[in-house]
N, C-alpha and C positions, 0 to 999 in steps of 0.2 A: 194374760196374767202368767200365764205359763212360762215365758219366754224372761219376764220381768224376775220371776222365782229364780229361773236358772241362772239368768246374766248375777244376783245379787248372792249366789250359789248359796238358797234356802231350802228346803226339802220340803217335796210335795207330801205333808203328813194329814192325808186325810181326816185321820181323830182332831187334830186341832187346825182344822182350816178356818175354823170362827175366829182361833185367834188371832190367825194370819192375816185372815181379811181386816180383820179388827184393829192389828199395827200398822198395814199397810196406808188403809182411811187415815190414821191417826199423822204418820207419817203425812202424806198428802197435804192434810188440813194443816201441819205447821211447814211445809214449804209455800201453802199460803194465804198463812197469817201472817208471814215472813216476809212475805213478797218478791220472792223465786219464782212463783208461778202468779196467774193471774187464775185463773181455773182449771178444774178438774171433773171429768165426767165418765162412769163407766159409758162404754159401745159394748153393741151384742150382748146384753144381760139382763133379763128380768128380774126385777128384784122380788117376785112373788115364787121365782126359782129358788131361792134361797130359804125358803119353807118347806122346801120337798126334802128328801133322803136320797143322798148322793147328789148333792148339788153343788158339791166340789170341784167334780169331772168339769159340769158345767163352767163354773165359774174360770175353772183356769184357762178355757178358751174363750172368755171376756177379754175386752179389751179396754184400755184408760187413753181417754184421749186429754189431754195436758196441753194449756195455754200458757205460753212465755208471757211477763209482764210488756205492758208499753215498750218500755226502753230497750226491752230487746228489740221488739219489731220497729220503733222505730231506726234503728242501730243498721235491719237491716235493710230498711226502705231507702237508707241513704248510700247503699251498695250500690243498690239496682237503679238509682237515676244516674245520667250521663255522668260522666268522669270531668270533672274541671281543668280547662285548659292549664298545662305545666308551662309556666315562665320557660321559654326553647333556652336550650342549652348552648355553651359557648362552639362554634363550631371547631371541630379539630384541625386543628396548627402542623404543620410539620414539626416541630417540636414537643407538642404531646402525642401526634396520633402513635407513634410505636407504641407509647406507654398505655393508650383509652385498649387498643388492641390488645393485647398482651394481656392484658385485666380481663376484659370482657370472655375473650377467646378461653381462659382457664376460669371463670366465674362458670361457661357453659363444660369445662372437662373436655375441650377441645386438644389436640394435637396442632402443630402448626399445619401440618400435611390436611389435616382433615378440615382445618379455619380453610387454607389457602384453597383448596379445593371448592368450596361451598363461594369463596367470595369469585373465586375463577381469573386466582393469578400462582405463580408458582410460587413452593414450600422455601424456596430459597430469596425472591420478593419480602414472602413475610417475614422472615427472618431480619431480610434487612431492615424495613418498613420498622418491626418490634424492636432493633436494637439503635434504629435512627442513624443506620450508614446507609438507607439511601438516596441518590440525587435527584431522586423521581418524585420522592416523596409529597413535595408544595405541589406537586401536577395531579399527584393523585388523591389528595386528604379529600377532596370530594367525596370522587369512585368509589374507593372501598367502603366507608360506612354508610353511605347508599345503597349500596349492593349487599350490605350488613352479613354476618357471620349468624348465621341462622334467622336470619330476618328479623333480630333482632340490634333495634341501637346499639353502637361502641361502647358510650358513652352514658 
């Protein structure tokens, strides 16, 4: 509760913690009646604590454990099952690979020196290869985005 106080930057005022407690529940119950939350339940707090004198101390080291609706979990159930196969991509042409290059390579904040190096051909290769003057290129549109620029696809 404590940590909930400070993130929502409330003050721990021991004379009116009834009423704090008292907004906070109230708050709760309309994220869901709302349907924001699916449930809500103090942790670590006896509520026969709350009969005592100075049971404030207590309570702000309670805890609120809160359930997302359905839609959330199901939202992220369908993260964590396998990834559906991507339609493959067209493969790279001597006449786009400069350009999937070039994109990619500054998409990761690449240098050419430091692309050319990772894919392990020279700074001045890729230059040609990115500007499509060179004659090497149909030999190698394989090679390099196989060997990929962080081991990641060109393209």
């Amino acid at each position: 509760m404590k940590t909930l106080l400070e993130a929502a930057d409330l003050e721990e005022n021991r004379r009116r913690g009834a009423r704090i407690r008292e907004r906070l529940e109230q708050a709760l119950e309309r994220l869901l009646d709302e349907g924001v939350i699916s449930a809500w339940q103090y942790d670590r707090w006896d509520e026969a604590t709350a009969e005592q004198r100075d049971w404030f101390d207590q309570w702000l080291q309670a805890t609120i454990v809160v359930e997302p609706p359905d839609e959330v979990l199901d939202h992220y159930r369908t993260l964590l099952q396998e990834p559906k196969a991507l339609a493959p991509k067209p493969a790279a042409t001597a006449a786009n690979l400069g350009e999937q290059l070039r994109a990619h390579r500054k998409r990761l904040g690449l240098t050419q020196l430091e692309a050319a190096e990772q894919i392990g051909i020279s700074r001045s290769y890729l230059a040609r290869i990115e500007n499509g003057s060179s004659q090497r290129v149909g030999k190698d549109a394989d090679r390099v985005p196989s060997r990929g620029v962080n081991s990641v696809p060109a393209c």
